[in-house]
N, C-alpha and C positions, 0 to 999 in steps of 0.2 A: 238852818239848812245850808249844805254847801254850796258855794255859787264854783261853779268850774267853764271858765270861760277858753276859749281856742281862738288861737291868731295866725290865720294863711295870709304868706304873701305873695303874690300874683305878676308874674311877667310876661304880660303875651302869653297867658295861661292857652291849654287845649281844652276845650270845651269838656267833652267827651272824658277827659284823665280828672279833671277836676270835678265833673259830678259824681264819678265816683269813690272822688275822694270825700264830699261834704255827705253822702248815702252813707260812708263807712262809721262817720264820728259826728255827725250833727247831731243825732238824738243821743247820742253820750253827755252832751254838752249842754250847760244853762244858754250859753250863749256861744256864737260864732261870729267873728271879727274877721271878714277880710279886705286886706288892705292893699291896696292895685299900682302896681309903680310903672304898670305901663303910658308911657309919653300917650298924651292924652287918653287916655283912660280905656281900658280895653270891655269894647260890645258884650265881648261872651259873657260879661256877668248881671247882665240884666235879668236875663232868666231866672238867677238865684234870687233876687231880691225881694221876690214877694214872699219866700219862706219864712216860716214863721223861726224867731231870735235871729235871726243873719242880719249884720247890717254890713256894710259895702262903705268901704270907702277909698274914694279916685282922690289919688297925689297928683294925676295928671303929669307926671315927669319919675321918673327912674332916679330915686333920692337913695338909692340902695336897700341893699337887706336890713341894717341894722337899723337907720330911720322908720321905716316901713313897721319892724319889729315891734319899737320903743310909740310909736303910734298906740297900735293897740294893743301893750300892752299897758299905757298910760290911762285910755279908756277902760281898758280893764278892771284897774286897781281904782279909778272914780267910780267905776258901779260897782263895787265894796265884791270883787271877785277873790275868792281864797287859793287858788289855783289857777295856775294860766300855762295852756299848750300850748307851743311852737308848731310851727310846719310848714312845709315845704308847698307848693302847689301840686306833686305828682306822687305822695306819699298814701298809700292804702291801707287803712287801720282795720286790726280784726276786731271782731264780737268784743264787746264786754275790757275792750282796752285800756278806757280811761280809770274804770271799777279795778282794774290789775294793777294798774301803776298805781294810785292814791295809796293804796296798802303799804306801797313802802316810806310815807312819812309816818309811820307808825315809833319812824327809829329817830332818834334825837339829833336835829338839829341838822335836818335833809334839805339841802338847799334845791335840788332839782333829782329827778329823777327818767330815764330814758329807758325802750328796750334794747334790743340786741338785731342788727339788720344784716337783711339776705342782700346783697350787692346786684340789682337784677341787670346789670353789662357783665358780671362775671356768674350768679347764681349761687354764688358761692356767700357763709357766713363772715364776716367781719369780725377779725377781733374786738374786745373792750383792751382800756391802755389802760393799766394797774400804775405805770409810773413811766418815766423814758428807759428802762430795761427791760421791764416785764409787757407781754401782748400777750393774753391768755385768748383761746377759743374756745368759749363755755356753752353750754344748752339748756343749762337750769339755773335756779340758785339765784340768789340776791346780791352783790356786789358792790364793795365801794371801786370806785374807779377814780381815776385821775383829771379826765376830760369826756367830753360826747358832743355829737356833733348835734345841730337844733332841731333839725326835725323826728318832731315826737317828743320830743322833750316839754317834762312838766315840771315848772316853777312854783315852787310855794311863795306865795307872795307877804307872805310875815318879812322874807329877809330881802326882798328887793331894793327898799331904801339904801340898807345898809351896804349889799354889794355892790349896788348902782346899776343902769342900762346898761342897754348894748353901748359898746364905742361909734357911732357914728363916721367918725374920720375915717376907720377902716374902708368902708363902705360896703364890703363883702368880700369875703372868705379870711377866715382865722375869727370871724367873729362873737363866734359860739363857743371856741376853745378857748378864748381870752377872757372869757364871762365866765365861764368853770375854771380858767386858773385864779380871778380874781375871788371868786367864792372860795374856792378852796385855802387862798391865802388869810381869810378871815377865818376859819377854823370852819366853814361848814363842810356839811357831804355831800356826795356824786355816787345817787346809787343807779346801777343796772339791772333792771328785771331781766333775769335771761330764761322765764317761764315765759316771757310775751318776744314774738318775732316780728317784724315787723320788712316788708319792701322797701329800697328806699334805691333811687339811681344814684350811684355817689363817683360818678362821672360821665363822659362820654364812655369812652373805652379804656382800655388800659395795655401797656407793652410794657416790656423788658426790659433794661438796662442794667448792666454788673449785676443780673440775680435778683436784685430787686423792680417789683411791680410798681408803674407810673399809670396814678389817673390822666387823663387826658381831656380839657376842654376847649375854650375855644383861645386868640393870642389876647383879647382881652382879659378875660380871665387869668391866665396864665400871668397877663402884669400884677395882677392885683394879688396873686396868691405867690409871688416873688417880693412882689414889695413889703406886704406885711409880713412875710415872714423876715425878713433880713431885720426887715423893721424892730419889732416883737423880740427879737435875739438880740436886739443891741439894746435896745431902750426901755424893756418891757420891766418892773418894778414890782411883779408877781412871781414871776420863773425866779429858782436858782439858777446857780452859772452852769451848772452843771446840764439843766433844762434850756440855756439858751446855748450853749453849747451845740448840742443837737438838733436846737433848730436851727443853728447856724447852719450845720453842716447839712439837714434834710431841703435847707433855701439853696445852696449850690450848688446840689445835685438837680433842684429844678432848673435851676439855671440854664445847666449844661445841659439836661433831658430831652427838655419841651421843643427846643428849635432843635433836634435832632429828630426827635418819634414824632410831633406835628407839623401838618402841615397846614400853612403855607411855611414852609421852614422860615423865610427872610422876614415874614413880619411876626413869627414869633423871636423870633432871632433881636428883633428890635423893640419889642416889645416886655420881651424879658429882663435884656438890658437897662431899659429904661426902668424896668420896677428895681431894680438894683438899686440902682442911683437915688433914684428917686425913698428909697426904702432905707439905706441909710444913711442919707440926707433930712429926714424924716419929714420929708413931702406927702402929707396924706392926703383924702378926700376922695373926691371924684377925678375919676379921668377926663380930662375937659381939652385936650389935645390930643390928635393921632401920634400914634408910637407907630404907625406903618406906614 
């Protein structure tokens, strides 16, 4: 029998977005893992825990996404799980999702597979990244891709050994693209179902600068997805140069972006900064000083 286990992880989760996020994909599931990184431990998940396969479990501290991740899926792979979902806490799965995605390890030597998401701050579809030149926007078909972002994403877990967890030190954001580049660099695949759609918030908002569209979240944030990326392009030993390259150059444009289109401008302003520095100086982990 297949065992297909799913891992949400939870910040100050909304009651209300999260139940129906576990009604959309709990009964797809053998089991459900979620893991709570809110600083002592967040009430709204009490309610879940009497469900039958969920089990809960409080970090009691905000250890990040990747931590939080590598949790359950380390439980995961102890109760002998063949498959392991990613997700977000605000992600909404349709009918028969998990039955759509499994179909595509059917192809040799699939290291994870995602679908194709509606951006619900713009409504619009998101492209898949075929490589750093190509951004195709598809509505069908099966796909190898380059990268995808974790929620909804499903891991075969034959090759987790070998590709290894999430990176931890990151703490959050690039963290899901670093784990598909490092797959991809041992020779496996990154397919896209773009028969399955799926919602997914993949920012606050978004503005304009020179022509190109900038997500937008908060200035914390903003440090941590400045830092790893500058980081990631200097030192990362999965990208060509060709691929750090470009993230060199998409880290500088955040740079200059963020304290310009968000606001409070001065503490993203200094908090950008600081992911700089700090990014390639190659200071990881958690943020444990104000950058404001």
């Amino acid at each position: 029998m297949v065992r297909i286990y799913g891992v949400v992880v939870t910040y100050k989760p909304d009651t209300e977005t999260l139940e129906k996020l576990i009604q959309s994909i709990h009964s797809q599931l053998s089991k459900l893992i979620i893991v709570d990184n809110t600083p002592d431990g967040s009430k709204n998940l009490e309610k879940f825990s009497t469900l039958p396969n969920i089990e809960i479990v409080y970090l009691r501290n905000n250890y990040g996404i990747a931590y939080a991740q590598n949790i359950g899926i380390k439980k995961s792979l102890e109760e002998k799980a063949n498959y392991i979902l990613l997700s977000d806490q605000d992600t909404i799965y349709p009918v028969d999702y998990v039955k759509s995605m499994i179909d595509c390890f059917r192809y040799e030597k699939v290291a994870a597979v995602g679908p194709v998401y509606i951006n619900t701050v713009t409504g619009k579809l998101s492209p898949i990244i075929k490589n750093c030149f190509k951004k195709e926007y598809v509505t069908s078909g099966k796909h190898e891709v380059f990268q995808m972002i974790a929620s909804g994403m499903i891991i075969n877990s034959l090759y987790i050994k070998d590709i290894g967890f999430m990176r931890e030190d990151l703490f959050i954001d690039w963290v899901d693209l670093e784990w598909c580049w490092r797959a991809r660099k041992k020779g496996y695949k990154l397919i896209v179902n773009a028969d399955v759609k799926i919602e997914h918030n993949l920012g606050y908002k978004s503005k304009t600068i020179l022509g190109k569209k900038i997500s937008l979240r908060n200035h914390i944030r903003h440090y941590y997805m400045v830092r790893n990326g500058f980081y990631l392009s200097l030192y990362s030993h999965d990208l060509d140069i060709i691929h750090k390259l470009i993230l060199f150059i998409k880290s500088v444009i955040y740079l200059i972006a963020f304290p310009i289109l968000a606001k409070p401008h001065l503490k993203n302003l200094r908090c950008t900064l600081k992911g700089f520095f700090d990014g390639i100086t190659g200071k990881l982990g958690q943020l444990n000083e104000k950058c404001h």
